[in-house]
SERO-859673 format. One record per residue: z, y, x of N, C-alpha, C, CB in turn; residue in one letter; residue number from 1. Coordinates in nm, 3 decimals. Glycine has a CB too. Example, Ala and Ser with C-alpha at 12.3 -4.5 7.8 and 13.67 -1.06 7.14 Angstrom:
<rs>
+---------+---------+---------+---------+---------+---------+---------+---------+---------+---------+---------+---------+-----+-----+
:     n.z :     n.y :     n.x :    ca.z :    ca.y :    ca.x :     c.z :     c.y :     c.x :    cb.z :    cb.y :    cb.x : res :   n :
+---------+---------+---------+---------+---------+---------+---------+---------+---------+---------+---------+---------+-----+-----+
:   0.780 :  -0.569 :   1.319 :   0.780 :  -0.450 :   1.230 :   0.780 :  -0.330 :   1.320 :   0.905 :  -0.447 :   1.131 :   A :   1 :
:   0.708 :  -0.225 :   1.285 :   0.714 :  -0.106 :   1.367 :   0.787 :   0.003 :   1.290 :   0.572 :  -0.060 :   1.408 :   S :   2 :
+---------+---------+---------+---------+---------+---------+---------+---------+---------+---------+---------+---------+-----+-----+
</rs>
This chain:
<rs>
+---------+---------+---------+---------+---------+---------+---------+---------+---------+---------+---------+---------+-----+-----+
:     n.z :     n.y :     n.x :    ca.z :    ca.y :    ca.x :     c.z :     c.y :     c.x :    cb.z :    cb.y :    cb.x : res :   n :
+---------+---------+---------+---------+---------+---------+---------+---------+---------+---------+---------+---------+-----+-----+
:   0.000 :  -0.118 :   0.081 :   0.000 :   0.000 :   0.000 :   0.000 :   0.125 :   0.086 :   0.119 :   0.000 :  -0.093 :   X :   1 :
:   0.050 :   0.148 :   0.224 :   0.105 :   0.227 :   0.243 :  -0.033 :   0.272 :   0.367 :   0.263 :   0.193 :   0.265 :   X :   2 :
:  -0.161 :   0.137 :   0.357 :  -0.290 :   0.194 :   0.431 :  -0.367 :   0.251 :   0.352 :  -0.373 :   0.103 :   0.498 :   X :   3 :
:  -0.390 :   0.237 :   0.196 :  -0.464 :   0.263 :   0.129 :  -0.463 :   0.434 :   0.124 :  -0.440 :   0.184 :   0.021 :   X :   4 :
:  -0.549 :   0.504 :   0.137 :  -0.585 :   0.635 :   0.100 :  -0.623 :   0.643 :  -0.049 :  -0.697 :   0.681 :   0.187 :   X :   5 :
:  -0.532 :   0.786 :  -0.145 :  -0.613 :   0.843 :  -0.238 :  -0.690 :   0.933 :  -0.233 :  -0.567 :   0.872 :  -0.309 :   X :   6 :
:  -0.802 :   0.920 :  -0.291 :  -0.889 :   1.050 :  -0.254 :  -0.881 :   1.073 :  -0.425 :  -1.078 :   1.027 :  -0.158 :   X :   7 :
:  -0.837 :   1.248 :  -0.385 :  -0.807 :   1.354 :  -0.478 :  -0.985 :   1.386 :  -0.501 :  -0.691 :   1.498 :  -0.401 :   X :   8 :
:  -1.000 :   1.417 :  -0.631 :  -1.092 :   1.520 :  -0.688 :  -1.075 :   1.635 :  -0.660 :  -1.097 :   1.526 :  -0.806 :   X :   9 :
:  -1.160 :   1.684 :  -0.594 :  -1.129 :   1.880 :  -0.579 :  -1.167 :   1.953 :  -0.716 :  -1.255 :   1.974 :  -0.439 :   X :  10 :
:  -1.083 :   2.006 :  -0.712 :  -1.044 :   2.057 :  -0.865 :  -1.166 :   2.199 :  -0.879 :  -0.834 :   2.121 :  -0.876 :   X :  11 :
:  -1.233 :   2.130 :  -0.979 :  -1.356 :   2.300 :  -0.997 :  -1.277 :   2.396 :  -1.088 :  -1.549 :   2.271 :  -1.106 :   X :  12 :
:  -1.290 :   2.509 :  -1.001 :  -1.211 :   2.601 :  -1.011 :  -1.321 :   2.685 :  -1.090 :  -1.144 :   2.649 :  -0.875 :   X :  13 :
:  -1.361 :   2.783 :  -1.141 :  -1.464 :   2.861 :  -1.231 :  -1.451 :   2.995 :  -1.187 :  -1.440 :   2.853 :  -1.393 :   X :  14 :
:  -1.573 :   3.037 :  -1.151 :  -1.526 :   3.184 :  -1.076 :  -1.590 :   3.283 :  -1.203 :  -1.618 :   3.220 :  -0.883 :   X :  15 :
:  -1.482 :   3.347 :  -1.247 :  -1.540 :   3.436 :  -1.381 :  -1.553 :   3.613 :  -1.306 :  -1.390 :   3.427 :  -1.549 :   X :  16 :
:  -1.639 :   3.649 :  -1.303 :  -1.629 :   3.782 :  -1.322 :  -1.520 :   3.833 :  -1.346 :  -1.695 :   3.820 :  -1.402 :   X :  17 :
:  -1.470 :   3.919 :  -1.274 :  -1.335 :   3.991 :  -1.332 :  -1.381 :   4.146 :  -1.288 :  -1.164 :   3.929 :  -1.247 :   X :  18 :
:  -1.328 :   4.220 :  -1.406 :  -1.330 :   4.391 :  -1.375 :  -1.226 :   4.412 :  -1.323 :  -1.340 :   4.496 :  -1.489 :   X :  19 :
:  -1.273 :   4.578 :  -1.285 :  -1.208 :   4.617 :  -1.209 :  -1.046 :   4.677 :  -1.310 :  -1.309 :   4.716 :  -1.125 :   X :  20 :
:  -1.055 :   4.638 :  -1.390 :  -0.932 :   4.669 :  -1.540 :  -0.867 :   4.589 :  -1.558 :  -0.971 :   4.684 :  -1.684 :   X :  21 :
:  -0.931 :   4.415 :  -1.535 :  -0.854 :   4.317 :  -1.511 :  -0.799 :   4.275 :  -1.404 :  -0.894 :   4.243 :  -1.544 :   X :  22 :
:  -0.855 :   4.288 :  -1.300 :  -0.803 :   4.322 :  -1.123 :  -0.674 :   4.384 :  -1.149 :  -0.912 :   4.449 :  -1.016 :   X :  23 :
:  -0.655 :   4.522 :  -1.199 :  -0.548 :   4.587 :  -1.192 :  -0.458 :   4.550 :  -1.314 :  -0.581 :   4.723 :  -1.178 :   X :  24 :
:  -0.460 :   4.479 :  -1.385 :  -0.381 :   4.445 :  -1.481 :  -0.322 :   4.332 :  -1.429 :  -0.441 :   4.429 :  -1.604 :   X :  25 :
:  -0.350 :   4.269 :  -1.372 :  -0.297 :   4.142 :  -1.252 :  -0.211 :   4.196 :  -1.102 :  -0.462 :   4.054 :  -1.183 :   X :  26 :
:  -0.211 :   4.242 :  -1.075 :  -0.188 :   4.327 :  -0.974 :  -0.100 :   4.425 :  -1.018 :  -0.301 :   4.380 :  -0.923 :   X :  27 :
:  -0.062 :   4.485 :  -1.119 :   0.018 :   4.534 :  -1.159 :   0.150 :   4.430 :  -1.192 :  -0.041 :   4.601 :  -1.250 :   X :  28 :
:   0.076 :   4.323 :  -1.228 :   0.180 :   4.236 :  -1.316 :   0.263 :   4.149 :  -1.228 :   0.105 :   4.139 :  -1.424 :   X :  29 :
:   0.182 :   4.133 :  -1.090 :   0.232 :   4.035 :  -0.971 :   0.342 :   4.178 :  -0.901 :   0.062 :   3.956 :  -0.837 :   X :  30 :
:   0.302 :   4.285 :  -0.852 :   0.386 :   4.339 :  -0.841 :   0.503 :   4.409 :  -0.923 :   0.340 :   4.380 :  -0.794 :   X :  31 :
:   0.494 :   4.406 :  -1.060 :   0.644 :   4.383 :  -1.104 :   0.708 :   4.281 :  -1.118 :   0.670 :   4.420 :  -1.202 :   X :  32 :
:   0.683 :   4.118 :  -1.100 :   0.723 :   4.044 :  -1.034 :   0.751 :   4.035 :  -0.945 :   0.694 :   3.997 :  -1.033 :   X :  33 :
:   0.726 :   4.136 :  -0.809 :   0.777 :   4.111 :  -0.675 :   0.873 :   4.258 :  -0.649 :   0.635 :   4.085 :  -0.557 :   X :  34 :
:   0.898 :   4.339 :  -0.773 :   0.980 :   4.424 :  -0.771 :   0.918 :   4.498 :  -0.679 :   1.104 :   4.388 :  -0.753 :   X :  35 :
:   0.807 :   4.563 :  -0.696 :   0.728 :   4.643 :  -0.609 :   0.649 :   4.792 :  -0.737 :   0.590 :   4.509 :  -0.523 :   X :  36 :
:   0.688 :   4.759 :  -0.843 :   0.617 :   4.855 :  -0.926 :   0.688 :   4.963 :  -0.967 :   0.568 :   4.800 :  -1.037 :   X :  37 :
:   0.699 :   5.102 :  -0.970 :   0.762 :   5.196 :  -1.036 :   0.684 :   5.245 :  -1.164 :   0.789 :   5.300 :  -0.943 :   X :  38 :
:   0.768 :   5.328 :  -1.216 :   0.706 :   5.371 :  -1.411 :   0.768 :   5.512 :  -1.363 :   0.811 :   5.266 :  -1.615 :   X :  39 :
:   0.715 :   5.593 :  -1.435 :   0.748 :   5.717 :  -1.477 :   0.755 :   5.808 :  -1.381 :   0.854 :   5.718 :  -1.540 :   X :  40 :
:   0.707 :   5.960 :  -1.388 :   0.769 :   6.053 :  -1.308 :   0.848 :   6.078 :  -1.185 :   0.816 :   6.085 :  -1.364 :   X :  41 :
:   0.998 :   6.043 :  -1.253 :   1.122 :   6.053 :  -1.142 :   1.071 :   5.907 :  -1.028 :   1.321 :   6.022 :  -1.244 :   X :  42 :
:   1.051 :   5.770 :  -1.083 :   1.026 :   5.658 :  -0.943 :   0.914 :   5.716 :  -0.928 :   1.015 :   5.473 :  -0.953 :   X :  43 :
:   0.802 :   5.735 :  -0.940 :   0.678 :   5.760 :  -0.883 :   0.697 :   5.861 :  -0.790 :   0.576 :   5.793 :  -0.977 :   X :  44 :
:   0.759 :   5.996 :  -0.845 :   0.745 :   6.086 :  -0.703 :   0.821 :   6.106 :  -0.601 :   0.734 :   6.197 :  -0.719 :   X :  45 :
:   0.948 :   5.994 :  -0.602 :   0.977 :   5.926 :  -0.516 :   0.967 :   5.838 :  -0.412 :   1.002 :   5.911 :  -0.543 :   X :  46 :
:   0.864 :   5.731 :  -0.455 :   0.836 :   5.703 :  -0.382 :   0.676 :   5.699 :  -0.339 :   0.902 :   5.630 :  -0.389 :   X :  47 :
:   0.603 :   5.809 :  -0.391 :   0.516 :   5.919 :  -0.321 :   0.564 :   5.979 :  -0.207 :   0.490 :   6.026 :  -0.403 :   X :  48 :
:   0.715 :   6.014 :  -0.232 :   0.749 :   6.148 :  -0.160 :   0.756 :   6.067 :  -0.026 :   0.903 :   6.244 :  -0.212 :   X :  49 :
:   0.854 :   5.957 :  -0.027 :   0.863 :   5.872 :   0.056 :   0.781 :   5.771 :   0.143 :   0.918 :   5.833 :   0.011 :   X :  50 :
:   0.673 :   5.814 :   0.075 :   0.564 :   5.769 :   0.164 :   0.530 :   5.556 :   0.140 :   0.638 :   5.825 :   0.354 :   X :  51 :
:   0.635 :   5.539 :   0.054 :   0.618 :   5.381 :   0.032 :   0.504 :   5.316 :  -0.043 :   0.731 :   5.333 :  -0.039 :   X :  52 :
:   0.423 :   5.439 :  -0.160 :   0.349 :   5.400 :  -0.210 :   0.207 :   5.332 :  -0.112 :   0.342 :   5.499 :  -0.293 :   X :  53 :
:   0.149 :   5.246 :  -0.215 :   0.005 :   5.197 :  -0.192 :  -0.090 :   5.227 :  -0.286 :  -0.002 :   5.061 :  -0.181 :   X :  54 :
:  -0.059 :   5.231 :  -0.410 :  -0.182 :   5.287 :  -0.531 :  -0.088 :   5.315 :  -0.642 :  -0.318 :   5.159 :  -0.590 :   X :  55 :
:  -0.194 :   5.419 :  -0.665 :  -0.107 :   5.485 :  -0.788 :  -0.186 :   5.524 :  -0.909 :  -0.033 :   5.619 :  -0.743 :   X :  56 :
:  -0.163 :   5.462 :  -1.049 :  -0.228 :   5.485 :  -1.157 :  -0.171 :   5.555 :  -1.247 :  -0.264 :   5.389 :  -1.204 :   X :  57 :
:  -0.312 :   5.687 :  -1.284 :  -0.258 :   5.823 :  -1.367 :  -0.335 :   5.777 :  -1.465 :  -0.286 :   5.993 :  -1.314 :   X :  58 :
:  -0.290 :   5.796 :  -1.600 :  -0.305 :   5.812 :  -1.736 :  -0.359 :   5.956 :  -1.728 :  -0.170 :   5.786 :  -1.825 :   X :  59 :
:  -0.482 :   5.929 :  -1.842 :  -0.604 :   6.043 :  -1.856 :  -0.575 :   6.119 :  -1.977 :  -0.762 :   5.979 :  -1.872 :   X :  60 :
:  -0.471 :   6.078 :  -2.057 :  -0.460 :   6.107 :  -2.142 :  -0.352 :   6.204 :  -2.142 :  -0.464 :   6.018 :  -2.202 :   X :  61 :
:  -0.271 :   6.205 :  -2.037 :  -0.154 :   6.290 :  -1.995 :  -0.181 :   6.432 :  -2.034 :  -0.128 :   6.282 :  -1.840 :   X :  62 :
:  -0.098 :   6.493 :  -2.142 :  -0.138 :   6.658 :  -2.170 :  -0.080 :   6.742 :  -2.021 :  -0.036 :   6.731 :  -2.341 :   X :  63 :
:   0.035 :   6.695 :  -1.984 :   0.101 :   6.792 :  -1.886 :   0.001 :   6.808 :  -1.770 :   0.249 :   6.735 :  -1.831 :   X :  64 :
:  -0.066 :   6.915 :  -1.775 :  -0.164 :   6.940 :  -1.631 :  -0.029 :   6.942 :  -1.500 :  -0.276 :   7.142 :  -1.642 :   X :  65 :
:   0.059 :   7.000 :  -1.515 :   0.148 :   7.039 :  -1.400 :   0.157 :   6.906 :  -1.364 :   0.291 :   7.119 :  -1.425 :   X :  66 :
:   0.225 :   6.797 :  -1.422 :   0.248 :   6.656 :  -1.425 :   0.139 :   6.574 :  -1.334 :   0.244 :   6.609 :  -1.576 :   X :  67 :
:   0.012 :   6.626 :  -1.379 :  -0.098 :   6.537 :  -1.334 :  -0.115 :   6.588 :  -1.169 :  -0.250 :   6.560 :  -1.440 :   X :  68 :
:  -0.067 :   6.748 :  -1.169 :  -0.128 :   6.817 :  -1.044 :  -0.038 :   6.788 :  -0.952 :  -0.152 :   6.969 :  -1.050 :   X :  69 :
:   0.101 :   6.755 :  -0.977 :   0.184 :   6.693 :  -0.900 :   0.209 :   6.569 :  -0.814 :   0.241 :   6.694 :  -0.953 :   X :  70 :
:   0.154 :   6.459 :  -0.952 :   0.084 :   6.327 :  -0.863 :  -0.011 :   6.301 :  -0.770 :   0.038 :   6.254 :  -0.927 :   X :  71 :
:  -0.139 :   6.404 :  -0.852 :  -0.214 :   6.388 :  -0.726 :  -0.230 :   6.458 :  -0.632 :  -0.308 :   6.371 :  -0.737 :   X :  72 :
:  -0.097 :   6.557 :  -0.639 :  -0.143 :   6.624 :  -0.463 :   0.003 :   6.530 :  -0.403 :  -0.128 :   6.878 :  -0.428 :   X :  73 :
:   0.121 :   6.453 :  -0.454 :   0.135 :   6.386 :  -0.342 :   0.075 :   6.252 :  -0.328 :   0.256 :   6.381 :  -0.321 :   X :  74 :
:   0.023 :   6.223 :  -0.415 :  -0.105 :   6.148 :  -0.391 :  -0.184 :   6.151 :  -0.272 :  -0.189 :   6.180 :  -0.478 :   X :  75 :
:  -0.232 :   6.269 :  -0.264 :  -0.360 :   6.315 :  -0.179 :  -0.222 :   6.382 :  -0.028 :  -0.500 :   6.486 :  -0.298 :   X :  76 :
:  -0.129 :   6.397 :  -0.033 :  -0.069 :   6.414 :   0.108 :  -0.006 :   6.281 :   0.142 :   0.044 :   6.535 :   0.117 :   X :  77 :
:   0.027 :   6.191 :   0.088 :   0.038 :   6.060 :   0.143 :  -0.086 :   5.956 :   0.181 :   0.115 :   5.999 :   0.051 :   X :  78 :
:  -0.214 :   6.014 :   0.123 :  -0.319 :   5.986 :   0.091 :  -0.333 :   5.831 :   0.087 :  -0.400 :   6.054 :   0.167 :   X :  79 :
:  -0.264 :   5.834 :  -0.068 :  -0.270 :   5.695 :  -0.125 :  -0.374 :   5.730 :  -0.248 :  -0.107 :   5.627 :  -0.176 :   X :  80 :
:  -0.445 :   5.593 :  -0.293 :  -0.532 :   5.589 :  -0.375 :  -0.510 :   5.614 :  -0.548 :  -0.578 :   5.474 :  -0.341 :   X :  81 :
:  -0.583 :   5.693 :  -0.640 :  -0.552 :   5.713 :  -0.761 :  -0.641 :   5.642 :  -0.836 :  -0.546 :   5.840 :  -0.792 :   X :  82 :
:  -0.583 :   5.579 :  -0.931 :  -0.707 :   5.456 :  -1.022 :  -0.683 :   5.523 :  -1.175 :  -0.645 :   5.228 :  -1.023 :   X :  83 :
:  -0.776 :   5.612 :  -1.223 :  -0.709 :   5.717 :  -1.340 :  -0.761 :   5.584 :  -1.487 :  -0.823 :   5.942 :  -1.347 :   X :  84 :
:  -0.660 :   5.540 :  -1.546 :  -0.654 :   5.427 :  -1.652 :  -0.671 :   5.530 :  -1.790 :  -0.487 :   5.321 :  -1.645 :   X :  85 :
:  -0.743 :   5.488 :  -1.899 :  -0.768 :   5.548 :  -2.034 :  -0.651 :   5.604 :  -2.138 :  -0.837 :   5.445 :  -2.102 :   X :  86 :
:  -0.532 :   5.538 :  -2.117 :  -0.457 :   5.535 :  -2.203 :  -0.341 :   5.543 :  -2.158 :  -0.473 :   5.451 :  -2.271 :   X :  87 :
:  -0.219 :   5.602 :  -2.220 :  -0.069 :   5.583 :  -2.113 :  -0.012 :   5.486 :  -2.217 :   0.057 :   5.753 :  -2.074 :   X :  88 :
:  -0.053 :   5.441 :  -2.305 :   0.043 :   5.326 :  -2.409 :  -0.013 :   5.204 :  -2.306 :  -0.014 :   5.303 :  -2.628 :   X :  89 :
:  -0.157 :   5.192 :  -2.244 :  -0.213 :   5.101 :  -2.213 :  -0.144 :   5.025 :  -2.072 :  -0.344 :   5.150 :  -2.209 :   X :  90 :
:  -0.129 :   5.123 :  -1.992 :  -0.033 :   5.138 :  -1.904 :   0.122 :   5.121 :  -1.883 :  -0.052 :   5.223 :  -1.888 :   X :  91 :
:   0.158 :   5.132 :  -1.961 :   0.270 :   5.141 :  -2.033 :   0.293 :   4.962 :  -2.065 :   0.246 :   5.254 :  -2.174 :   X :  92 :
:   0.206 :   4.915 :  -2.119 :   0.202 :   4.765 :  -2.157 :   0.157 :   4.676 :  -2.068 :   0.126 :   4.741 :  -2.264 :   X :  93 :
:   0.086 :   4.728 :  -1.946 :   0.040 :   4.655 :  -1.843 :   0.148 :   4.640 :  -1.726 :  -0.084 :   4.719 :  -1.799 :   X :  94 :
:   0.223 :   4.778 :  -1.806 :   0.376 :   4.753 :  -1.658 :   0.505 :   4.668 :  -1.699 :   0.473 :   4.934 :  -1.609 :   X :  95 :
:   0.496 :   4.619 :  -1.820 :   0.557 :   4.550 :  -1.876 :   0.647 :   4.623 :  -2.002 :   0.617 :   4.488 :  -1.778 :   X :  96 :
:   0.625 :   4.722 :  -2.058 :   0.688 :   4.818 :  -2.117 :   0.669 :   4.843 :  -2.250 :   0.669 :   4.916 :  -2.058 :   X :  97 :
:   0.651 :   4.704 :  -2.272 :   0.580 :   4.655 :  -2.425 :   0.690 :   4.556 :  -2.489 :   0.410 :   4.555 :  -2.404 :   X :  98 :
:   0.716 :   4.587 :  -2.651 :   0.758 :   4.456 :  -2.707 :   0.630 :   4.389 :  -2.755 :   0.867 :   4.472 :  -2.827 :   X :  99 :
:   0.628 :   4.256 :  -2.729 :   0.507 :   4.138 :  -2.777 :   0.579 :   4.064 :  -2.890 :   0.456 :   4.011 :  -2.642 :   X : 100 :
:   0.435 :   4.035 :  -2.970 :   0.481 :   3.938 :  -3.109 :   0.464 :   3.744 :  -3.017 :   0.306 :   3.978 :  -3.299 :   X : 101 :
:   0.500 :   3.712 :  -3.120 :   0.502 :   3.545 :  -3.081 :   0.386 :   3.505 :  -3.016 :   0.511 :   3.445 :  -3.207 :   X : 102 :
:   0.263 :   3.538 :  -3.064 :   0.170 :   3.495 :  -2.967 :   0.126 :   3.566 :  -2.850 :   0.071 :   3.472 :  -3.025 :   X : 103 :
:   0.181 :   3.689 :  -2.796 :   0.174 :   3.731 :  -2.644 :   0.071 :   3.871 :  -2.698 :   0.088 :   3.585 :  -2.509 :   X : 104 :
:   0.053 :   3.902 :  -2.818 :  -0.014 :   4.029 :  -2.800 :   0.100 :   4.151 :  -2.862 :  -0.172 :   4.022 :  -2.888 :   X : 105 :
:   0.070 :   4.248 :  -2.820 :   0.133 :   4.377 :  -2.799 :   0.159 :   4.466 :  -2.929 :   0.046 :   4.454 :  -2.705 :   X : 106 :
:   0.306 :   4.438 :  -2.954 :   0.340 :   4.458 :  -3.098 :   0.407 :   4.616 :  -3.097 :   0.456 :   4.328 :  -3.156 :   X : 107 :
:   0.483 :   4.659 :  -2.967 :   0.531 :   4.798 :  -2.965 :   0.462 :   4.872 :  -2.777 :   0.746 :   4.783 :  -2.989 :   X : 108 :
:   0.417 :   4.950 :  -2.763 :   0.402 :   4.993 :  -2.633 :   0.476 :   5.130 :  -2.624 :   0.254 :   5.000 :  -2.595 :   X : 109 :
:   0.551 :   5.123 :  -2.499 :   0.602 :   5.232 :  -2.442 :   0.520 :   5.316 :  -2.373 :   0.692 :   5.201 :  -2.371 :   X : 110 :
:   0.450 :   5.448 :  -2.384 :   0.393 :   5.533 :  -2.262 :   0.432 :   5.569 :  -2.143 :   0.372 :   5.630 :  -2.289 :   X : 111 :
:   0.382 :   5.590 :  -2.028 :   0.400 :   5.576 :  -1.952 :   0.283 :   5.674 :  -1.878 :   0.425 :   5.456 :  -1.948 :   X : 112 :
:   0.276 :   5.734 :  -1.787 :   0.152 :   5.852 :  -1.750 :   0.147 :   5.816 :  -1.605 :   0.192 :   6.042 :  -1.777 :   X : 113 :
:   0.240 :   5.758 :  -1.565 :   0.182 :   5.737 :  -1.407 :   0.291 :   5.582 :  -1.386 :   0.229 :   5.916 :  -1.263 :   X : 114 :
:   0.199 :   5.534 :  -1.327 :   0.273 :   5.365 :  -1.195 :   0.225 :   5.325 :  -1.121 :   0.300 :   5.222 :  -1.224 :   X : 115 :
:   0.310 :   5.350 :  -0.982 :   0.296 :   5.340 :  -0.863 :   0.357 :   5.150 :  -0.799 :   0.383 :   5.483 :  -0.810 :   X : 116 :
:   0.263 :   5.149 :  -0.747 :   0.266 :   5.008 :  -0.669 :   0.320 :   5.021 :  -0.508 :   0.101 :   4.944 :  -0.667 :   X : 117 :
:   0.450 :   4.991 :  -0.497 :   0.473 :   4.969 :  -0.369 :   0.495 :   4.850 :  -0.284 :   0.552 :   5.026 :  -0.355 :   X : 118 :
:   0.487 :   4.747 :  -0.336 :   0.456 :   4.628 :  -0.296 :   0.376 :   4.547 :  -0.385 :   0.562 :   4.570 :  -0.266 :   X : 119 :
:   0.218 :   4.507 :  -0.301 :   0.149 :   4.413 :  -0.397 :   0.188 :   4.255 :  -0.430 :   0.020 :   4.410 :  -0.350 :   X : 120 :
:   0.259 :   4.237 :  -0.339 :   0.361 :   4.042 :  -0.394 :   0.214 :   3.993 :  -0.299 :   0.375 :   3.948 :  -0.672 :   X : 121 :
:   0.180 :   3.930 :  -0.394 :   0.104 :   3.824 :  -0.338 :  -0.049 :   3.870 :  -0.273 :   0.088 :   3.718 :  -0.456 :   X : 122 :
:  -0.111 :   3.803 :  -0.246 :  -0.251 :   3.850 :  -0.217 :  -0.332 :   3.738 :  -0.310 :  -0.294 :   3.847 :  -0.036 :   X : 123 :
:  -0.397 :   3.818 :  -0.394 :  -0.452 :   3.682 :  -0.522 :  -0.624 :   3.768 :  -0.526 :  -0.324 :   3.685 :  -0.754 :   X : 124 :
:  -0.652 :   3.726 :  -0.555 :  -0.836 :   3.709 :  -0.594 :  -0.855 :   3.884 :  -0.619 :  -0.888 :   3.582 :  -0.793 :   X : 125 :
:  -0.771 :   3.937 :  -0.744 :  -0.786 :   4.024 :  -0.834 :  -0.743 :   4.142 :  -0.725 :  -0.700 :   3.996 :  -0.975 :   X : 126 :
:  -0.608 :   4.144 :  -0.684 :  -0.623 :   4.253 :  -0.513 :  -0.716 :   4.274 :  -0.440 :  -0.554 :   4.217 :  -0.396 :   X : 127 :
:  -0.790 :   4.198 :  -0.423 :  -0.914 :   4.194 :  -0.333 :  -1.007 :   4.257 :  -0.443 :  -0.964 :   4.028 :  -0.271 :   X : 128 :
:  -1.028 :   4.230 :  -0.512 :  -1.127 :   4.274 :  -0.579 :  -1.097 :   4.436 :  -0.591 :  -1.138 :   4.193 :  -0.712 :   X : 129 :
:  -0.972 :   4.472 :  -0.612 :  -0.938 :   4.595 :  -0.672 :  -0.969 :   4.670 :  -0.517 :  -0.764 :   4.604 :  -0.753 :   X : 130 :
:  -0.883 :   4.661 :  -0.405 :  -0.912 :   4.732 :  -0.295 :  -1.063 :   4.710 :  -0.252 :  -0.816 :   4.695 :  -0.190 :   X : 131 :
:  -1.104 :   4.639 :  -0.292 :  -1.303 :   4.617 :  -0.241 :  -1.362 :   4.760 :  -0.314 :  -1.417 :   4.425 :  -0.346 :   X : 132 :
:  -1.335 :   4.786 :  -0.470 :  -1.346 :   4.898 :  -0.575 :  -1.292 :   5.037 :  -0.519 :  -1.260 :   4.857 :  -0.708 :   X : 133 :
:  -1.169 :   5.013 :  -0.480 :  -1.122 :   5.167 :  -0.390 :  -1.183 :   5.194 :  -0.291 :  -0.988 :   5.181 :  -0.330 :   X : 134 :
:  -1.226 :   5.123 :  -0.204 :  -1.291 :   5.135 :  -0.070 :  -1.479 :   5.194 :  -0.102 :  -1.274 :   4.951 :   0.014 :   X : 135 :
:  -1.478 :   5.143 :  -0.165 :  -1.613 :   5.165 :  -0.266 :  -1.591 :   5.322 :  -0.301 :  -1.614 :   5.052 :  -0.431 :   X : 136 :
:  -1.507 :   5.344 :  -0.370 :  -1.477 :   5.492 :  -0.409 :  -1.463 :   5.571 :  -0.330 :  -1.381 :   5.516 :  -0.471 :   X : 137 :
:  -1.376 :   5.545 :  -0.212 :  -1.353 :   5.638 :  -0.075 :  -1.493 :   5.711 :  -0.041 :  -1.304 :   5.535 :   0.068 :   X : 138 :
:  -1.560 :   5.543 :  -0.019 :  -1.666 :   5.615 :   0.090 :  -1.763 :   5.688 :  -0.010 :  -1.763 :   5.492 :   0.200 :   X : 139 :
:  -1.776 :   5.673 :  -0.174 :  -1.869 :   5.749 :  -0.225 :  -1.769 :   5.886 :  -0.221 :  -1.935 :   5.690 :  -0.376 :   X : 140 :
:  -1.710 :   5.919 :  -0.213 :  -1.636 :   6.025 :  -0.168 :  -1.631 :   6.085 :  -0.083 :  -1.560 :   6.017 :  -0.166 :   X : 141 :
:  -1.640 :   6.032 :   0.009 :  -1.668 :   6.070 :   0.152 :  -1.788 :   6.125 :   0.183 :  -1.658 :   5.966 :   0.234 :   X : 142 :
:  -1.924 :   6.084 :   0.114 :  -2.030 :   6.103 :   0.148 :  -2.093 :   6.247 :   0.074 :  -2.092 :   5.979 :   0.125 :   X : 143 :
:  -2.020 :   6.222 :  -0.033 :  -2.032 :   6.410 :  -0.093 :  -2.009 :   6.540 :  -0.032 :  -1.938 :   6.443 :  -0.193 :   X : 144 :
+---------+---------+---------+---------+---------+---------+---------+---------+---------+---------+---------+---------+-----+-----+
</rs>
């Protein structure tokens, strides 16, 4: 028994397209699992100020211009990346800041206008994808 080899099936894995909305909805979600995500104002421009951030997502929907002009200039002096998301309820539910009904969809959302990522946890498919998208953005930025 103990010459015999099993040979495993390699497991087909399915490579789906993923956006760049689902990238960061994963990546958001692994780093509040790894206790790396801040919500709101007061943690965000903290740890802006502090220089710990890695990406930071502003809600477009945010009325407070002062609010918005604040993030992204310490945004832009730490010169960490801004990923501006449609909605702050949306955000808000992607940082975990949602009550869910029984089957996992989103029964109350909390708003939320800015969340900052200071530790990404793991390195999974959807990170890569998302920093491939920023890097993409830089340099069309750069070239203007």
């Amino acid at each position: 028994m103990a010459d015999e080899e099993v040979a495993e099936a390699p497991a087909v894995v399915e490579e789906v397209e993923m956006s760049v909305l689902d990238a960061l909805k994963e990546v958001l979600k692994k780093a509040m699992i790894h206790g790396g995500l801040k919500k709101g104002l007061h943690e965000c421009a903290k740890a802006l100020d502090r220089r710990t951030a890695r990406l930071c997502c502003l809600a477009k929907d945010c009325e407070n211009e002062e609010y918005k002009k604040l993030i992204k200039g310490l945004c832009a002096e730490g010169e960490v990346h801004v990923v501006m998301v449609d909605a702050g309820k949306e955000l808000g539910a992607w940082c975990g800041l949602a009550k869910l009904d029984d089957d996992g969809s989103v029964k109350k959302a909390v708003r939320t206008s800015c969340a900052v990522i200071t530790d990404f946890g793991e390195e999974t498919r959807a990170l890569g994808i998302l920093l491939d998208y920023l890097q993409k953005q830089a340099a069309d930025a750069a070239e203007i």
